[in-house]
C-alpha positions as CSV (number, residue, x, y, z in Angstrom):
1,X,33.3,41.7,148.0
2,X,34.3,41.7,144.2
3,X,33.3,38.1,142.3
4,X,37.0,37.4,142.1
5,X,37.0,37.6,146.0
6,X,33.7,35.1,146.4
7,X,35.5,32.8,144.1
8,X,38.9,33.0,145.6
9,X,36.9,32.1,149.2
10,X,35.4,29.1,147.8
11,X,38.3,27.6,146.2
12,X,40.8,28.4,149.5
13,X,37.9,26.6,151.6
14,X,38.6,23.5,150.0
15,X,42.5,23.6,150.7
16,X,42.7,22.2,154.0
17,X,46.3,21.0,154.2
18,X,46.7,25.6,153.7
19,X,44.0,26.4,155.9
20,X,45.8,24.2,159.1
21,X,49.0,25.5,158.4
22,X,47.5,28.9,158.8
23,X,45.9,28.0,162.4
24,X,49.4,26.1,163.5
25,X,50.4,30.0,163.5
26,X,47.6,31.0,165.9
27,X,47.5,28.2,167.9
28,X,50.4,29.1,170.7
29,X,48.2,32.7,171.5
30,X,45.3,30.8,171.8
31,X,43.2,31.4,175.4
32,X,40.1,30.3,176.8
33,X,38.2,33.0,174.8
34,X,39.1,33.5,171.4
35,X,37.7,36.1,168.6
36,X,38.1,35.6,165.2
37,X,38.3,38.9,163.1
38,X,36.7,38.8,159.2
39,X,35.2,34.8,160.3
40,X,34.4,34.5,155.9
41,X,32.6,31.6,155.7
42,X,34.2,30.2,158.9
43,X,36.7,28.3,157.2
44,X,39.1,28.8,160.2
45,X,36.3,28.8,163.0
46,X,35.9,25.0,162.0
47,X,39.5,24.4,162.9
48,X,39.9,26.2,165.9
49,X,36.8,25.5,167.2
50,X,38.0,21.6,167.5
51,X,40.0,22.7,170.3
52,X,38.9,26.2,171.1
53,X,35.8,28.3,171.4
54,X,35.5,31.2,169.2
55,X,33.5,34.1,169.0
56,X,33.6,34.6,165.1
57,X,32.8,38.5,163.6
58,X,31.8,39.0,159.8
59,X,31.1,42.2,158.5
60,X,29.3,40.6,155.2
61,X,25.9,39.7,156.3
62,X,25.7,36.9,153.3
63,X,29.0,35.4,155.1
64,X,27.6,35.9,158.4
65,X,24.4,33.8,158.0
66,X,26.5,31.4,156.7
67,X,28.9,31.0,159.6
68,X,25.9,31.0,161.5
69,X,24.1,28.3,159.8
70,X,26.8,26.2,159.6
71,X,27.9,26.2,163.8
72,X,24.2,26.4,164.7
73,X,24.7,24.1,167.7
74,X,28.2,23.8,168.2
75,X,28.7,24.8,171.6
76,X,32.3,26.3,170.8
77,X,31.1,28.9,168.1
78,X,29.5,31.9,169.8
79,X,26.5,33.4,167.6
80,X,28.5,35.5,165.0
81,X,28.3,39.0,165.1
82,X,29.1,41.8,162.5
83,X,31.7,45.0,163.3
84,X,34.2,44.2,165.6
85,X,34.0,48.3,166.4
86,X,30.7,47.9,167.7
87,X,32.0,45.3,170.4
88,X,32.8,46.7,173.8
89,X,33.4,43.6,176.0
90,X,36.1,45.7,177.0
91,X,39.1,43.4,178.6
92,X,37.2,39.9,178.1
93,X,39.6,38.4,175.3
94,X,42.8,35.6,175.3
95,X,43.3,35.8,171.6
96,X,42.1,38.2,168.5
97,X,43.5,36.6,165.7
98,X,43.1,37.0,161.7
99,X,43.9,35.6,158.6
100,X,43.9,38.2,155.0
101,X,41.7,40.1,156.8
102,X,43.9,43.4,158.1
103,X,44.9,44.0,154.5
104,X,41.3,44.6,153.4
105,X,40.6,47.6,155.9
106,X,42.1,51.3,155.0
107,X,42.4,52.3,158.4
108,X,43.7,48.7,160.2
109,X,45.3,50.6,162.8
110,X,42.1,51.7,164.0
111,X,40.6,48.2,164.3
112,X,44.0,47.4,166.7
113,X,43.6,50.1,168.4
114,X,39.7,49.1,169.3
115,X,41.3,45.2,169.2
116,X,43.7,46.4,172.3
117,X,40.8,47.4,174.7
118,X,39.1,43.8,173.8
119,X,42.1,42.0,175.5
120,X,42.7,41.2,178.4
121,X,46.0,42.1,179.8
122,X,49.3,40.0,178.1
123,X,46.8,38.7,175.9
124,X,47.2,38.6,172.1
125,X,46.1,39.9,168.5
126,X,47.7,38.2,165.9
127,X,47.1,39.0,162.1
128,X,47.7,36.5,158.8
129,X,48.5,39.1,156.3
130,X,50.3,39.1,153.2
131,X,53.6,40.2,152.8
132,X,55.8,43.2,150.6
133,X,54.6,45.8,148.8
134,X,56.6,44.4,145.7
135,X,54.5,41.7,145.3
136,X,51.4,43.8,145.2
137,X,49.2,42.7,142.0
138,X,46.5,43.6,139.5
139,X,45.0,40.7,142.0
140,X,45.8,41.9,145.3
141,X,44.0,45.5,143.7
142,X,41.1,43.4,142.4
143,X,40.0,41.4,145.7
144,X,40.4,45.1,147.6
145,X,43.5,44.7,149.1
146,X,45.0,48.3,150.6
147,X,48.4,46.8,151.2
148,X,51.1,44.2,151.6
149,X,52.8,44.1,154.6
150,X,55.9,45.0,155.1
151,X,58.8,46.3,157.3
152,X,57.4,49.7,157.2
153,X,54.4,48.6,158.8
154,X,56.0,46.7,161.3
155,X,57.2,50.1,162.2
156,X,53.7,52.0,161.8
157,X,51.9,49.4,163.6
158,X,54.7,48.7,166.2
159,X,53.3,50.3,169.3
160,X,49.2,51.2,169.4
161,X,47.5,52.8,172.2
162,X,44.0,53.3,173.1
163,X,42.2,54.6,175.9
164,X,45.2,53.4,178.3
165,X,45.5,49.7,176.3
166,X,48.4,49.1,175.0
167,X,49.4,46.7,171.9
168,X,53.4,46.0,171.1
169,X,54.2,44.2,168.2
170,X,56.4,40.9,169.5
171,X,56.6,39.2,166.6
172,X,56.8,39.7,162.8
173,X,57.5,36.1,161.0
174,X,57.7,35.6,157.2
175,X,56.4,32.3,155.8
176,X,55.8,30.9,152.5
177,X,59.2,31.0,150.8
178,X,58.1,29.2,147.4
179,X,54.8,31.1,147.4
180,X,56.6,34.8,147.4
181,X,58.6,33.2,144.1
182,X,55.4,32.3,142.8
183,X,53.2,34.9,143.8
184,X,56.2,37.2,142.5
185,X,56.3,34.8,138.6
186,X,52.1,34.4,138.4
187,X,50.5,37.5,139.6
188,X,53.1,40.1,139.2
189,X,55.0,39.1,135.6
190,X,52.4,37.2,134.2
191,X,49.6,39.3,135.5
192,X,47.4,36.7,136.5
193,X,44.1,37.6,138.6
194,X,42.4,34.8,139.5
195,X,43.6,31.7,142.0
196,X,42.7,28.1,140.8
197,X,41.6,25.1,142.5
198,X,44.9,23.1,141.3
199,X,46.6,26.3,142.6
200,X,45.0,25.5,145.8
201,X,45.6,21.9,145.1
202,X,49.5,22.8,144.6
203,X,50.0,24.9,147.5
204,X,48.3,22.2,150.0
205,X,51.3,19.4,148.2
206,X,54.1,22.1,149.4
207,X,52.9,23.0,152.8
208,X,55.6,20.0,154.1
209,X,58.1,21.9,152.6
210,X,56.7,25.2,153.2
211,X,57.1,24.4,157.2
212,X,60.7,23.3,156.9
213,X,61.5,26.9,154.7
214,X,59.5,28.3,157.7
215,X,61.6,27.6,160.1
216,X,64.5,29.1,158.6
217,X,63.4,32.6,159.6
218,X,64.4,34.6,156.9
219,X,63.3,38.5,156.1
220,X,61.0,36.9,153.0
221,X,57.7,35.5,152.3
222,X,54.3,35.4,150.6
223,X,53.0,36.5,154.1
224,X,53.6,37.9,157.6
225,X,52.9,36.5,160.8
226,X,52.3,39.6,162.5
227,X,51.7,39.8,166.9
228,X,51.0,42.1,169.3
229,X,50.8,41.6,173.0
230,X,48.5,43.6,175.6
231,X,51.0,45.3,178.0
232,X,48.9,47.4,179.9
């Protein structure tokens, strides 16, 4: 990961009111055994993991030892392991969820299509990503995004099979009215590439009225609440 990445982790760690709006997403797929998918420095596992066991994967090793040191003895974070395509507990997960992870891997539809086998049957993946390809930025290029999601992918990614697992996308929610205008204003126009901690600091103020934009569904957003269900 690029510096502007590392930094970008440490000041989003700090933005808590963020961080639990994110999870509120995730929360209604959640099971009785949960992975988490790109686990960072287990910014995410910490919240979840107050109500839920996880089994968090990180492909960065530094990350990794991290997460591990940090849930060393919490008996609702598994020992965190690396590639999620090396993991063949083949029909043995509730929930597969991510947050800006999907966006960072070239071939994401592989990693659903491995993701499918991991659940069980009607359980779910469900993926945090950010939203339309007009928004991508000098800073979205920077931190090693691929892509912003948008309707297109909802139709690339709208039925995967694998091995006789099935995922069907369900749901595709935009959030995060005021950040798309801002995202749109700072990082696009202005050409900004680098996130601040009173950007964080902002963004955590607005998340009350962030949630009541949220509910008014419309086809817009800084991001996409993407989820597939297991049908077969």
């Amino acid at each position: 990961m690029a510096g502007a990445g590392w930094a970008t982790l440490e000041t989003l760690e700090a933005a808590e009111a963020h961080n639990r709006w994110i999870v509120d997403f995730f929360r209604p797929y959640l099971g009785a055994d949960n992975l988490e998918l790109g686990a960072g420095r287990g910014t995410l596992v910490e919240l979840v993991a107050e109500t839920h066991t996880v089994v968090p994967f990180e492909i960065s090793e530094p990350q990794r030892k991290l997460v591990e040191e940090r849930f060393a003895g919490n008996s609702r974070v598994a020992p965190c392991r690396a590639n999620i395509l090396d993991c063949h507990d083949w029909s043995s997960f509730d929930c597969i969820y991510s947050a800006n992870v999907l966006e960072h891997i070239e071939d994401d539809r592989l990693v659903l299509a491995h993701s499918a086998r991991l659940l069980r049957e009607g359980a779910w993946c469900v993926a945090f990503v950010p939203a339309h390809r007009a928004l991508y930025s000098k800073f979205d290029k920077m931190i090693g995004h691929f892509r912003r999601y948008d309707r297109s992918d909802c139709r690339r990614l709208a039925r995967i099979e694998s091995e006789g697992a099935v995922l069907e996308l369900r749901t595709a929610q935009y959030v995060n009215i005021p950040g798309a205008f801002g995202w749109a204003l700072i990082m696009r126009l202005l050409g900004r590439t680098s996130i601040s901690r009173r950007d964080a600091d902002i963004v955590g103020r607005l998340v009350p009225v962030i949630k009541v934009l949220d509910r008014l569904r419309l086809p817009f957003g800084q991001s996409v609440v993407l989820a597939w269900q297991r049908s077969i």
